[in-house]
N, C-alpha and C positions, 0 to 999 in steps of 0.2 A: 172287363176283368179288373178288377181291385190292384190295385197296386199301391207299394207304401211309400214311395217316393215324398208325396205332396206333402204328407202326412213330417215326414222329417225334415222336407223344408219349411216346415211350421215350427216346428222347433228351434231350426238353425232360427227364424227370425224372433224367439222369444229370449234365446241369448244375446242375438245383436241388438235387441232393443237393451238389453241393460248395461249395454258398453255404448250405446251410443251412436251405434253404425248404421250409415245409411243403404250402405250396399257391401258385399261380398262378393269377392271374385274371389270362386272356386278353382285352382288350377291342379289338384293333386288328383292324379286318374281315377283312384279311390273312393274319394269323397266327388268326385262327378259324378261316378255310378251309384256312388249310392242313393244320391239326392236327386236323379234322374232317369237311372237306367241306362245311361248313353255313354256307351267304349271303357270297359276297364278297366282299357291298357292302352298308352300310348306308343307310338311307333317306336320309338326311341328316346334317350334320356335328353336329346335338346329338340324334341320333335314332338308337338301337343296334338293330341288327336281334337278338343277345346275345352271350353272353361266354360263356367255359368256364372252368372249374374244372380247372387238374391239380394233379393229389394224388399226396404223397409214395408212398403207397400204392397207387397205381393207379386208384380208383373214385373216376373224372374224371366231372363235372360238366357237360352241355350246358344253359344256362340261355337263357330266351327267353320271349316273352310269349305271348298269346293268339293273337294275329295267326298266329305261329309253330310251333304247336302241332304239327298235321299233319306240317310238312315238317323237323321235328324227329323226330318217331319214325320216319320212314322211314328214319333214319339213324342215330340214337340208341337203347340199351336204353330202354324207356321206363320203368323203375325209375331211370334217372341224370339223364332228362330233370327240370328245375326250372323249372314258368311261374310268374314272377313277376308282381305288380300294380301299382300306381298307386308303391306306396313301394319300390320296387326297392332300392335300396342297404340300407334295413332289412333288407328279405327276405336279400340277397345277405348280409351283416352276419351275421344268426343261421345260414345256411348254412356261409360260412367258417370260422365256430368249431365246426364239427364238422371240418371238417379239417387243424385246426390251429392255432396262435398267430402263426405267423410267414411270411407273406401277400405273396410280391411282385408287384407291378402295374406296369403300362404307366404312370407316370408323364405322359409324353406325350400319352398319348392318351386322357385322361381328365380331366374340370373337378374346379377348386379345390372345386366343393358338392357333386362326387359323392366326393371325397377325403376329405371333410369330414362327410359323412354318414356314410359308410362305417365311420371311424375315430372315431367318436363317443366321447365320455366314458364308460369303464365298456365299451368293446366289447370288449376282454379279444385285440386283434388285435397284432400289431405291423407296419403297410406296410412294404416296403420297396422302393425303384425299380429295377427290372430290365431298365430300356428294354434294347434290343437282343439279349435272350435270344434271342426265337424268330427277329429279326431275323436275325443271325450264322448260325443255321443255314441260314435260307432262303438265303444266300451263295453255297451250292453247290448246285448242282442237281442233282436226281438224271435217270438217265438217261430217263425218262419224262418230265420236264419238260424237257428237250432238244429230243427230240423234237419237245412242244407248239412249245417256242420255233421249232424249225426250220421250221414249217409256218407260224406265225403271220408269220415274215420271208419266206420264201417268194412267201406274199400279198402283203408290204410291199415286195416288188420287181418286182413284176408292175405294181402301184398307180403307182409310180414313172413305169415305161415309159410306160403308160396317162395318166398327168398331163404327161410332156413332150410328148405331144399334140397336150393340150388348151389348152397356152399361148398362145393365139391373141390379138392385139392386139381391146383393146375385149371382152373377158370380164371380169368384177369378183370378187376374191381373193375373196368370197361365192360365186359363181356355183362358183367351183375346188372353193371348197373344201365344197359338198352334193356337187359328181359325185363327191370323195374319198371321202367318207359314203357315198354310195349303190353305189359299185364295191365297196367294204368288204363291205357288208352282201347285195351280190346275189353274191359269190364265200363266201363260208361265213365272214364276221365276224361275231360276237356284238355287236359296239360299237366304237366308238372307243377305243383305249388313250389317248385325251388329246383334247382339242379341235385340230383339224387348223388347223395354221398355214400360210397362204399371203400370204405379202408381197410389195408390189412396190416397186420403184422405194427412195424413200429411205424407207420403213417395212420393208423389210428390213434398215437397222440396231436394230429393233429385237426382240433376242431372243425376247421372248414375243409375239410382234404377233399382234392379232386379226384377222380377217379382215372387212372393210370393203367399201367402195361403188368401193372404187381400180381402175383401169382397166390392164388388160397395155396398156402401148404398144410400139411397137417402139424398139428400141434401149436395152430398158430389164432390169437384173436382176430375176430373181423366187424368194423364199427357201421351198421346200416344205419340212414337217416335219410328217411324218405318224407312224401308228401304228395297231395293229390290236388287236382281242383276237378271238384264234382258240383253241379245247380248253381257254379259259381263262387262257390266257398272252398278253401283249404283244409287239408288235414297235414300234421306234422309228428311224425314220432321216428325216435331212435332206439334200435335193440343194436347189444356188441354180443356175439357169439363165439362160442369157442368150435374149434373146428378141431375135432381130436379126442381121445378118449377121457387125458386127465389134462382138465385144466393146470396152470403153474399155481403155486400158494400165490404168489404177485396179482397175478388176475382173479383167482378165487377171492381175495383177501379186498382187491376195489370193487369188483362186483357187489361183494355183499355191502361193504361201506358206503356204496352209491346207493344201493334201492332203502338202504338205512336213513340217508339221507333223504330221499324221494318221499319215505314214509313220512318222516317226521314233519316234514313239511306239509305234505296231504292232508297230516289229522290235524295239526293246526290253522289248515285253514278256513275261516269262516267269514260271512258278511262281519266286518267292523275292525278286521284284524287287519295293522299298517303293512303296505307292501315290502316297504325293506324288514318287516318283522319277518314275514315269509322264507325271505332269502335266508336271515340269520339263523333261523330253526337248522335249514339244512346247512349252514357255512360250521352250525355246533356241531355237528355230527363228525365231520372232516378237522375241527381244530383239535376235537378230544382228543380225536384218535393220532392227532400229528402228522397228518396230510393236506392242510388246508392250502399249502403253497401251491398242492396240485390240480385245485380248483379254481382255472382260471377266468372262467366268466359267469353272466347271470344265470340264475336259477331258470327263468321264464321270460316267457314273451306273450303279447295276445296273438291269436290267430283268428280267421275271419274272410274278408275279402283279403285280406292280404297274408301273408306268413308273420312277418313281424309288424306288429301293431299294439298300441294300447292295449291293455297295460304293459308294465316291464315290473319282475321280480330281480332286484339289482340293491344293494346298498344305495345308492341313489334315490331309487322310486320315491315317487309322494304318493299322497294318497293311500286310501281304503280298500280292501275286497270289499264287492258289491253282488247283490243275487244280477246275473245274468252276465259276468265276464267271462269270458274264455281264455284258460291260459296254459300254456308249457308249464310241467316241472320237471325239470332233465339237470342233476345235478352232473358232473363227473370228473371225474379224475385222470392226469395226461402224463405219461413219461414216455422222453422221446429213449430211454435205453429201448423197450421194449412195444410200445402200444399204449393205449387208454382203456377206458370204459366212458361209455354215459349212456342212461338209460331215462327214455322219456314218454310220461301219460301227459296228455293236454285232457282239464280239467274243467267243467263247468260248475261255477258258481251256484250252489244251491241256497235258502233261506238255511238249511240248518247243516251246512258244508259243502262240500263239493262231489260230484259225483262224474268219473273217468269216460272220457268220450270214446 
């Protein structure tokens, strides 16, 4: 069966060769699967399911513990497979100097004592921080991850229809937000791509709300933002609904201000156009009108194996739109008197614009 693993660790090695790098240690759960297929997810945030090794030379490195054993050689030569023990960064330590002196790592995503062990007195290594190597490539997707994403938003629009419903006065954003979970996982979801956000009333201004004991009344906004993992891939989008006959002018009035923003944003974007230009398109739409203080974060994000990923739409970003990025555009607006809005299409990159996944 074909698989595209090998194929992008050819690549990671045609970047390392122009930095100079002897080997790579991959520690970021993300970029192990993608450059592998092996777990991707770690047990917990100081608990590595393992790492890879690539090497200037080809004869890459799949490292893992005992736990890992098995569902490593189903995948791995098991002459490249490395289980490590209790002293891991030793083990990893005397591994690395066979392929090499000059060692870059996930800075990021790695502790000061696993740095610190690693690079010990006398390890004869040189680290260096490579954060967004594998990142940058995962940027474009290739046309099988397309696909995955296509099916996984697919689900995320069905879920949608299915949750405006369910907005029934006297249901608690808990209640919403398990039938989210459970329509996910009984239509062909693996998980959640995020903890499903369901706010009502005035905790829908806030961005990240969790979902609580609060009650749909009527006449009241309610903020969904959902997300799936289907084939392994994510889907992310947010709808705010009103639950009640006549919306207020306050909410009528960001609604529309937000999908104005949304818009304007969309049609400008194309392969060659800078990412903080993206954001400023829609940050215009919210200054004209004299509500940009209520816009308090990025425009986008990429989505993917992971929820948030390369690219970012942010006044910050660097970098280009490119044909095959996937990305968030969910502008919105937040007042804790009353509620928010934000409404969000995650977009793929076309040669001649983008077209709504």
């Amino acid at each position: 069966m074909h698989t595209p693993y090998a194929a992008r660790r050819e690549k990671v090695r045609r970047v390392m060769y122009t930095r100079g790098i002897d080997a790579l240690l991959v520690s970021h759960a993300a970029n192990r699967y993608y450059l592998s297929g092996f777990e991707l997810h770690d047990p917990q945030f100081n608990e590595s399911a393992g790492r890879l090794i690539i090497t200037a030379d080809g004869r890459d490195w799949l490292l893992t513990d005992a736990r890992y054993r098995d569902a490593a050689l189903r995948l791995w030569d098991a002459n490249r497979v490395f289980i490590y023990g209790a002293d891991a960064p030793a083990q990893m330590r005397r591994l690395l100097r066979q392929c090499g002196s000059r060692v870059g790592i996930e800075a990021r995503g790695v502790s000061w004592h696993f740095v610190r062990e690693l690079a010990s007195s006398g390890s004869g290594l040189w680290l260096e921080a490579v954060d967004g190597l594998v990142e940058n490539l995962r940027c474009i997707k290739e046309p099988e991850e397309i696909a995955a994403l296509k099916k996984s938003f697919a689900l995320n629009h069905d879920l949608l229809h299915h949750v405006e419903e369910q907005l029934e006065p006297g249901r608690t954003e808990a209640d919403i937000s398990w039938a989210i979970e459970r329509y996910f996982r009984e239509h062909g979801a693996s998980e959640l791509a995020f903890p499903s956000i369901v706010a009502v009333g005035r905790n829908a201004a806030l961005p990240h709300a969790v979902p609580g004991r609060d009650r749909v009344m009527e006449n009241t906004p309610v903020l969904v933002d959902v997300g799936c993992r289907l084939d392994d891939y994510c889907s992310d989008q947010t709808r705010t609904f009103w639950v009640g006959p006549v919306p207020t002018a306050d909410f009528r009035r960001s609604l529309d201000l937000t999908r104005q923003a949304q818009q304007a944003a969309m049609q400008g974007m194309h392969p060659g156009v800078p990412l903080a230009e993206v954001y400023a398109m829609a940050y215009k739409i919210f200054e004209t009108a004299g509500v940009a203080q209520a816009f308090t974060h990025g425009l986008g994000h990429g989505v993917g194996l992971e929820t948030h990923e390369l690219p970012t739409l942010s006044p910050r970003s660097r970098g280009v739109l490119m044909p095959g990025m996937v990305v968030t555009v969910e502008p919105g607006l937040y007042y804790p008197e009353w509620g928010g809005v934000r409404w969000e299409h995650t977009v793929l990159v076309e040669e001649n614009g983008v077209c709504v996944l």
